[in-house]
C-alpha positions in Angstrom: 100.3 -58.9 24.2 100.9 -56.3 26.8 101.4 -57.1 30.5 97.6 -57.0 31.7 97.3 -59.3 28.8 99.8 -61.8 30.3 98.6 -61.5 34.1 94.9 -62.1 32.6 96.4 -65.3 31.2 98.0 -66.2 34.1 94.5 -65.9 36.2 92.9 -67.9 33.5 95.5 -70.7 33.6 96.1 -70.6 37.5 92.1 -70.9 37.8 92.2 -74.0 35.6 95.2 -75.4 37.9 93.3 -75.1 40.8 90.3 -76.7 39.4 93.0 -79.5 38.3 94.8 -79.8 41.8 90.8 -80.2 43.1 89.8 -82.9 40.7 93.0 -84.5 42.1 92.0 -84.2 45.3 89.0 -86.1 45.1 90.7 -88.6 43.3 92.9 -89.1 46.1 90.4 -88.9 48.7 88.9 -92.0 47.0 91.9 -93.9 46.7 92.4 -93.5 51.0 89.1 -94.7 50.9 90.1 -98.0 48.9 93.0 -98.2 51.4 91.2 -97.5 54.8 89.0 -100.0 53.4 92.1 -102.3 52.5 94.1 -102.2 55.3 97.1 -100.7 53.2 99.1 -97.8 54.2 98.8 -94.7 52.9 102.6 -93.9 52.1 103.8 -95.8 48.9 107.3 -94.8 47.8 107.2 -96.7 44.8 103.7 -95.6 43.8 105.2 -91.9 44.4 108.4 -92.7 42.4 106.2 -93.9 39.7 104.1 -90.3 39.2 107.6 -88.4 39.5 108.8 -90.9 36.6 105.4 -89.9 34.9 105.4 -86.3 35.7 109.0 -86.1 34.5 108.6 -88.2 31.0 105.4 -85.5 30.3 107.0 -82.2 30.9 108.2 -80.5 27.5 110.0 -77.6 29.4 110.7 -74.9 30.3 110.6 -75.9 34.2 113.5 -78.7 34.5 112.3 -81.7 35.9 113.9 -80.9 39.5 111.3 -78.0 39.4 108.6 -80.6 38.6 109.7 -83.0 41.2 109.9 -80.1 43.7 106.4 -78.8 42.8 104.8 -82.3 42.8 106.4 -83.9 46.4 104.3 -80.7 47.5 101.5 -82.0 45.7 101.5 -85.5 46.9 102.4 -84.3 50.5 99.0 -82.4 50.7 97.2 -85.8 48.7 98.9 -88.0 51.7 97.3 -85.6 54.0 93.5 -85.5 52.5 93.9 -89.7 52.6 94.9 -89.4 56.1 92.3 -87.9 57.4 90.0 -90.1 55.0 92.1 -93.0 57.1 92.1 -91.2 60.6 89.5 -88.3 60.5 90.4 -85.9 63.4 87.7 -86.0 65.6 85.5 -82.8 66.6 85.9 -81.1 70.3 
């Protein structure tokens, strides 16, 4: 394959990510739903230890781990974010 090739690749797969991330979003906003509707906080540390352990155990390389930590705290920073709103919606002016 040729470099077009490869970059044509990449748009495929970063399209698919992004429908991914999405799907995970929604999950998420459901699950601040579940905890507005709880009473529970939205912060876990040990539910976010848990998906790093997870996250970690799945990847086959070549990112290390510390690059699928990195890339996944930014993940589950913008999840906390979607089930805070779903918590405390921002209210229009």
């Amino acid at each position: 394959m040729d470099i077009a090739e490869w970059r044509q690749a990449v748009d495929i797969l970063d399209r698919q990510v992004v429908d991914l991330i999405n799907q995970r979003a929604s999950v998420a906003h459901e699950i601040g739903r579940l905890k507005r509707e709880a009473g529970l906080p939205i912060y876990e540390p040990g539910r976010e230890k848990a998906v790093l352990a997870n996250v970690q155990k799945a990847n086959k390389g070549p990112l290390t781990n510390q690059d699928i930590v990195s890339i996944y705290e930014r993940i589950m920073d913008m999840m906390r974010k979607i089930q805070q709103e779903e918590i405390a919606p921002e209210t229009a002016e």
